[in-house]
N, C-alpha and C positions, 0 to 999 in steps of 0.2 A: 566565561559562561560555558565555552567549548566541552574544558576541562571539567567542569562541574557536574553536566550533563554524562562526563563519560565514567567519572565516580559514581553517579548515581546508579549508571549503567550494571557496575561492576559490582556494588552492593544488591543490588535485585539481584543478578545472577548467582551470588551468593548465598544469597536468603532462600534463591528457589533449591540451590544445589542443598542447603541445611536441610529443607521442607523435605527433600526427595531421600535424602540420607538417612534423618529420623522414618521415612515409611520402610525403606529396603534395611537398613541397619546394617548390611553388608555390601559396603561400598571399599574395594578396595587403593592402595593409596596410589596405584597407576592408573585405573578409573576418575581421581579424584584430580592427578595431573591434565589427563588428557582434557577432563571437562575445566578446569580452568587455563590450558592451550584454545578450547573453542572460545570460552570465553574472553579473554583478551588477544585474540590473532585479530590482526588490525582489518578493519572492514576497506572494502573496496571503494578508491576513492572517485569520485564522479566527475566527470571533466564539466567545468565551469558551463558549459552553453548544453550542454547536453543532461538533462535531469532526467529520470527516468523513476517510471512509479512500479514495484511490483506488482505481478499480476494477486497476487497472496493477502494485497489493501481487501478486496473485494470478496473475500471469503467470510464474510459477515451477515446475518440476517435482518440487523437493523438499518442499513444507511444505505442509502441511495448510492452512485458511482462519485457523483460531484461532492457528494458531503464522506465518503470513503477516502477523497483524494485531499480534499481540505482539511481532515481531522491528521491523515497522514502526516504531510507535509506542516501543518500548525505541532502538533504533538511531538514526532519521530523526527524530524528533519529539524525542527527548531524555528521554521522560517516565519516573517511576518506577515500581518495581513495583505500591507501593498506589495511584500513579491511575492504572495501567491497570487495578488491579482496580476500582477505584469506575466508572471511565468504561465496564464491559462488564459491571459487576453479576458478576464473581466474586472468588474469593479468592486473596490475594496469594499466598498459597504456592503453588496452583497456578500463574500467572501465570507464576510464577520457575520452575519447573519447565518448561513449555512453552516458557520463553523458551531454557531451557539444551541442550530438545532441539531445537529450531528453529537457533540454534546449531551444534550439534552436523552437522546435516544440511546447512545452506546459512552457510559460513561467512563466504562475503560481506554486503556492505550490497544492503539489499532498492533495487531502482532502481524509482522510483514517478515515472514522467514525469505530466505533470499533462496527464490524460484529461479526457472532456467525461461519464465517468461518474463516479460518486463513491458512497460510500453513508455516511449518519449511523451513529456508534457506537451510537445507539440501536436501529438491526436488531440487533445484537449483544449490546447487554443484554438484550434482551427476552427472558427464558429458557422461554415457552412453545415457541420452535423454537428446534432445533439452529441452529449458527452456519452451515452453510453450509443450510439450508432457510430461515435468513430474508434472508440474502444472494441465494438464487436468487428468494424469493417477493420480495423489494423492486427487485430489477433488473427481473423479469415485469411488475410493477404499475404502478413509477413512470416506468420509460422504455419500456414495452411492446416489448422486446424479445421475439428468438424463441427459443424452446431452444439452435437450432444458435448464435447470436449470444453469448446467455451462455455455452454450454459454451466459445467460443472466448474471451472473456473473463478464463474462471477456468479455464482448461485441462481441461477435464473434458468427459469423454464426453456425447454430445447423448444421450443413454437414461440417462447417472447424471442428467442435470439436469430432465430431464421426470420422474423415479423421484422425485428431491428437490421437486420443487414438487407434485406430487399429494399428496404425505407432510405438505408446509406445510397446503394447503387441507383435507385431511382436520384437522387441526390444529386448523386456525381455523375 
């Protein structure tokens, strides 16, 4: 399935690279190497206990954080409903439910280019805060960003994400 998923990978990229070719029509043939060098240079591989979501899921207008992370990890990652429930500390029935309205709303594949932010699934299990309170308090913490920084981030108003991190610290 691995292997299926990474042809299919390689044929998009190709379709896009034809799509882009026929608008410029002047693509030269070391242009044409490098863009198939990004395209199959092997993606960085994840160490087993440590998952991690890019910050880049969130740059979307339609989906909440939890269904950002759930269409992610179902779509991009391959994984199933019960390890995304195990890897976020909830329950798989919910999971499949959020996954169907996440779905429902963004019926494309979530595009997650590989940022130089990221966050552990573990802000997300942790169920003393909401999933987007610990998403905003661990971007705050770890990369000391500023409110306006993350709100550009996760698409969210700079007063919903100072509202959201006051709400964590009270919390914690």
């Amino acid at each position: 399935m691995n292997r299926n998923n990474n042809i299919a990978d390689r044929e998009k990229a190709l379709k896009e690279f034809l799509l882009r070719f026929k608008e410029e029509e002047k693509v030269t043939y070391d242009e044409f190497l490098r863009y198939l060098e990004e395209v199959y240079k092997p993606k960085p591989v994840e160490k087993p206990g440590e998952p991690a979501i890019p910050v880049s899921v969130f740059d979307n207008e339609y989906l909440s954080a939890l269904e950002a992370i759930v269409k992610y990890l179902r779509e991009n990652k391959s994984l199933k409903f019960s390890e995304i429930a195990r890897l976020i500390s909830r329950d798989q029935r919910a999971i499949g439910v959020t996954y169907r309205f996440a779905r429902k709303k963004m019926t494309t594949i979530i595009r997650a280019p590989v940022v130089k932010y990221s966050l552990p699934l573990s802000v997300v299990a942790d169920r003393k805060l909401s999933v987007l309170e610990g998403i905003v308090y661990y971007l705050k913490k770890k990369y000391s960003l500023s409110y306006h920084d993350i709100a550009l981030l996760l698409r969210r108003d700079d007063r919903t994400v100072w509202t959201v991190y006051k709400r964590a610290l009270k919390k914690l």
